[in-house]
VOFIKOL-730975 format. One line per field, with one value per residue (C-alpha): chain; x, y negated, z negated. Coordinates in nm, 2 decimals. Last residue first. Layout:
BEGIN
chain c(A_...)
X c(X_...)
Y c(Y_...)
Z c(Z_...)
//
This chain:
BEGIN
chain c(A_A_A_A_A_A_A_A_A_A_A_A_A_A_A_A_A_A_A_A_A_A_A_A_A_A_A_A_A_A_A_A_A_A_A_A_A_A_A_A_A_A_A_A_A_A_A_A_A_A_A_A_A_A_A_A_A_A_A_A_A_A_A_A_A_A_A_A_A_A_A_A_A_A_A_A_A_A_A_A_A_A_A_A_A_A_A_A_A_A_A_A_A_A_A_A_A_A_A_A_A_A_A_A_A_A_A_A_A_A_A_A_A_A_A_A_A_A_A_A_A_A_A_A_A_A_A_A_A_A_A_A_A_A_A_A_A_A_A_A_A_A_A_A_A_A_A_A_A_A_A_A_A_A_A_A_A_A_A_A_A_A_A_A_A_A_A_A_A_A_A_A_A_A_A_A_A_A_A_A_A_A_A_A_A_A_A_A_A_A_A_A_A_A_A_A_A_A_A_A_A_A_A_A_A_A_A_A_A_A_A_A_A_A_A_A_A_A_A_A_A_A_A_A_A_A_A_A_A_A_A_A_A_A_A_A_A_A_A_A_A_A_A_A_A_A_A_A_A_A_A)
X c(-1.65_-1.41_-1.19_-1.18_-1.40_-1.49_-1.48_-1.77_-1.52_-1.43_-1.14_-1.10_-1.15_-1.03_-1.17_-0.99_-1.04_-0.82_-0.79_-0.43_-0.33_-0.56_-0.43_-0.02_-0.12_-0.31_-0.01_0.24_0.01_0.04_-0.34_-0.51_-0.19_-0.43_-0.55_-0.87_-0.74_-0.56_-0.93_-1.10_-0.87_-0.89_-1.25_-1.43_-1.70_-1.91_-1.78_-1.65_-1.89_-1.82_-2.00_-1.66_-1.50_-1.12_-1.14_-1.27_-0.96_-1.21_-1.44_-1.31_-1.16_-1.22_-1.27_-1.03_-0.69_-0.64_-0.68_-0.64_-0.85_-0.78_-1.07_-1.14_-0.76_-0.65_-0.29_-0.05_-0.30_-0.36_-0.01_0.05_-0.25_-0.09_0.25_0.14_-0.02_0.28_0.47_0.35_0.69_0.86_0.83_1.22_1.45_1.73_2.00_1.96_2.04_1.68_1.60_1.44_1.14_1.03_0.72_0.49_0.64_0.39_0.19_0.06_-0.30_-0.52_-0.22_-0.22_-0.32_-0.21_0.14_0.05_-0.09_0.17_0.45_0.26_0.26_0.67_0.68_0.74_0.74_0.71_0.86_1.13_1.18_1.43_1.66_1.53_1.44_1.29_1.16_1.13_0.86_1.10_0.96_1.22_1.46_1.25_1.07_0.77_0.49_0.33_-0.03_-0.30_-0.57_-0.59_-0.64_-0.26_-0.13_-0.19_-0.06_0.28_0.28_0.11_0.45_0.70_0.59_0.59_0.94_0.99_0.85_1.10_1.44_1.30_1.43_1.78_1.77_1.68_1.92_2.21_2.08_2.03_2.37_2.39_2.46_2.46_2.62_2.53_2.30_2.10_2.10_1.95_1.69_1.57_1.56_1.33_1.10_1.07_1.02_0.72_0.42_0.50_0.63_0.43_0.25_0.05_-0.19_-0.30_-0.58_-0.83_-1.18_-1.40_-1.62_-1.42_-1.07_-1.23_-1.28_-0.94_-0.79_-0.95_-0.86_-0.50_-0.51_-0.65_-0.38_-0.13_-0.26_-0.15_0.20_0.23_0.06_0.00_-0.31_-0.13_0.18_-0.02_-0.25_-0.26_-0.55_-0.54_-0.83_-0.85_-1.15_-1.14_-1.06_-1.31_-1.25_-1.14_-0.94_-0.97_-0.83_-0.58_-0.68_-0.46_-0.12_-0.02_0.20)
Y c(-0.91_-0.60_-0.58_-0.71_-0.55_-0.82_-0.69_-0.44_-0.42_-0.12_-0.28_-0.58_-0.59_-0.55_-0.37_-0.20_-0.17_-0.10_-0.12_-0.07_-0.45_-0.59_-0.41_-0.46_-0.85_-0.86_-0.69_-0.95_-1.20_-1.05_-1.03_-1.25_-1.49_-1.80_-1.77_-1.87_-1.78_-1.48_-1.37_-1.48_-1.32_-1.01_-1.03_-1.06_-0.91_-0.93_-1.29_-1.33_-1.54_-1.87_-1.96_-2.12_-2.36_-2.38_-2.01_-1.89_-2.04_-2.15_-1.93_-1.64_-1.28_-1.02_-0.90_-1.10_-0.93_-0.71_-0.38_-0.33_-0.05_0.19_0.40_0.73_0.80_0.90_1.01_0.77_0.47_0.48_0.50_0.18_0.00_0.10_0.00_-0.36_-0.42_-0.32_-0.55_-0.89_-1.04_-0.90_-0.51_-0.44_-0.23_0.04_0.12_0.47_0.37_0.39_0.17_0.29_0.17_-0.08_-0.28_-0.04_0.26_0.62_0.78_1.12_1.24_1.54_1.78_2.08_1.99_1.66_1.85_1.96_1.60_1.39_1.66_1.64_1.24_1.22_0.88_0.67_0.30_0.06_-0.31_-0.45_-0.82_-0.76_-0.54_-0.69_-0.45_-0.12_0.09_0.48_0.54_0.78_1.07_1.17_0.91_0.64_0.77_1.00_1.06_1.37_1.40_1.63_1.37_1.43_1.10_1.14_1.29_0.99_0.76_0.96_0.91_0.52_0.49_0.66_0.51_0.19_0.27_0.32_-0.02_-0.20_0.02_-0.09_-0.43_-0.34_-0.13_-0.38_-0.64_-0.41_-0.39_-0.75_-0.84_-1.11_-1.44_-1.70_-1.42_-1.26_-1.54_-1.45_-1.07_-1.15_-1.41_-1.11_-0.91_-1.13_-1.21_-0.88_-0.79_-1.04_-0.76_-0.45_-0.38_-0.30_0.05_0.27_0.52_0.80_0.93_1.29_1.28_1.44_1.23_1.28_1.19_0.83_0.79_0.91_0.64_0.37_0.54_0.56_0.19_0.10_0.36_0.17_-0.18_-0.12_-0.11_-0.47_-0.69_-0.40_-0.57_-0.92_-0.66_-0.52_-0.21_0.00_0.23_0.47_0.71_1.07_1.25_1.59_1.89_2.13_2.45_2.69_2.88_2.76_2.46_2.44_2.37_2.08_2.12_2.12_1.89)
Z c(1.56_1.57_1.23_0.86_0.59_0.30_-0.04_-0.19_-0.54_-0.74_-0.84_-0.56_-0.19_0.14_0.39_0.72_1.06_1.29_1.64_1.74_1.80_1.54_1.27_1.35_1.40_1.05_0.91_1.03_0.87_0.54_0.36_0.13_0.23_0.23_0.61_0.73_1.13_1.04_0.93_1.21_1.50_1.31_1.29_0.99_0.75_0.42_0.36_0.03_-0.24_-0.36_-0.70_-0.80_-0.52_-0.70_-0.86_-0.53_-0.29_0.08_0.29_0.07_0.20_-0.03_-0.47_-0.52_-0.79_-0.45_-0.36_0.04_0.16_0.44_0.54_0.67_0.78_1.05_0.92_1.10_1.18_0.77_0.68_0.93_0.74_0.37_0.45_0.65_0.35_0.13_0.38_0.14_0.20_0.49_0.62_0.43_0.54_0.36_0.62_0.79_1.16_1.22_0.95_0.63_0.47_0.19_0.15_-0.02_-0.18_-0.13_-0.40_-0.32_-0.43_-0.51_-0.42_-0.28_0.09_0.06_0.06_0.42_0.53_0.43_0.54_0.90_0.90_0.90_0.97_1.22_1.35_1.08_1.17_1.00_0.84_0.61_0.80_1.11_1.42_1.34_1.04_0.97_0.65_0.42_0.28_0.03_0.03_0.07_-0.25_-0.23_-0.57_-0.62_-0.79_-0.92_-1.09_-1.46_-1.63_-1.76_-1.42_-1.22_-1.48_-1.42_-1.03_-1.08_-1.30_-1.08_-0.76_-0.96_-1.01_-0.66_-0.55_-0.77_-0.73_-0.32_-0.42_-0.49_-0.14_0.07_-0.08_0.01_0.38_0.41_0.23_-0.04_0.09_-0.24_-0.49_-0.79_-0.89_-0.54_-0.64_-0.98_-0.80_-0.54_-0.85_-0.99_-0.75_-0.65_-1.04_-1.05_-1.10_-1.06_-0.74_-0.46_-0.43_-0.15_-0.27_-0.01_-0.13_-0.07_-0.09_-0.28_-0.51_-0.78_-0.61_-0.55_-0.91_-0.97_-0.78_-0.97_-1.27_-1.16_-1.10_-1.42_-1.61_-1.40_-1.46_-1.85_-1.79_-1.65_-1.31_-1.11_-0.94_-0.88_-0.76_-0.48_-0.47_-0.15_-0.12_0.20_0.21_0.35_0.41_0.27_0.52_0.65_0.51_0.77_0.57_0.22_0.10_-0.14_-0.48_-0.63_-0.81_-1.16_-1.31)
//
């Protein structure tokens, strides 16, 4: 695949934008060339992405199940690692869909840019990351495609952010690399006053606070991510494909 044009000396940089797209969005096969559309639109008007991925649609579920037929207790840190085989494929899948529209793209795996995790194997919090190799191969690249949801501890077990981490992913990614914006993709286009296919004719609100959001709830958005947000400050929108969405921070 061929690489991006590296910036010349003293070329400002491109803004860089985190887009994380969950598992209602990457639903089968063909939300990958959807995604890597999506992506590419935001290539063409010069800015640089950060993609962050879930699992395509319900293989957590159902690896979580294959490993709970296997045995009643199975292992944290063996668990972590059979999900991540999710995540990684749709590395591997958004990396290849990527190239097909023609957007210059790598993809990392835990093992080769891992996102370093603390306390719970399956409920672990971010806390590094190597943001300089981000930003150097961002430099030849158009794109990189990171794994939602899993990490490595720092005693180099596999971890897990908790259900719905990819959020939590794609806001710490953001913090790490200043990025311009981080957007969460969703299958709703925001945050509803009540479920939009029950009150129809609902429209998102255009903003929230932290405090507000957490407060409506419906698992729009991982709790545990809203808290990470709201502690350091930052703002971040949620919406659907090509959606306005609802941006979430300061009231």
């Amino acid at each position: 695949m061929s690489a991006g044009v590296t910036l010349r000396a003293g070329a400002a940089s491109p803004p860089v934008y985190v887009l994380k797209f969950g598992s209602s969005v990457l639903g089968g096969p063909e939300g990958y060339r959807g995604v890597a559309e999506e992506v590419g639109r935001e290539v063409a008007r010069g800015r640089k992405v950060v993609a962050v991925v879930s699992a395509m649609g319900e293989t957590t579920d159902r690896l979580l199940a294959a490993a709970r037929a296997v045995t009643s207790t199975p292992p944290n840190a063996l668990v972590g690692a059979l999900l991540a085989t999710g995540e990684e494929a749709s590395v591997a899948l958004l990396t290849i869909a990527l190239g097909d529209v023609g957007v210059a793209a790598t993809g990392f795996t835990r093992a080769r840019l891992p996102v370093r995790t603390r306390g719970a194997l399956a409920d672990a919090s971010p806390v590094a990351v190597d943001t300089g190799r981000i930003t150097s191969t961002l430099e030849y690249y158009d794109a990189v495609v990171f794994p939602g949801f899993v990490g490595v501890d720092v005693t180099g077990a596999p971890s897990l952010l908790g259900r719905g981490g990819s959020d939590l992913t794609a806001l710490f990614l953001g913090r790490a690399v200043g990025a311009a914006e981080v957007r969460l993709v969703k299958d709703v286009d925001g945050i509803f006053p009540a479920d939009p296919v029950q009150g129809r004719g609902l429209r998102p609100f255009r903003r929230l606070s932290w405090a507000h959001a957490r407060d409506i709830g419906g698992g729009v958005v991982q709790e545990k991510a809203l808290g990470y947000a709201e502690r350091n400050g930052i703002r971040f929108r949620v919406a659907g494909m090509g959606g306005r969405g609802t941006w979430v921070g300061a009231a």
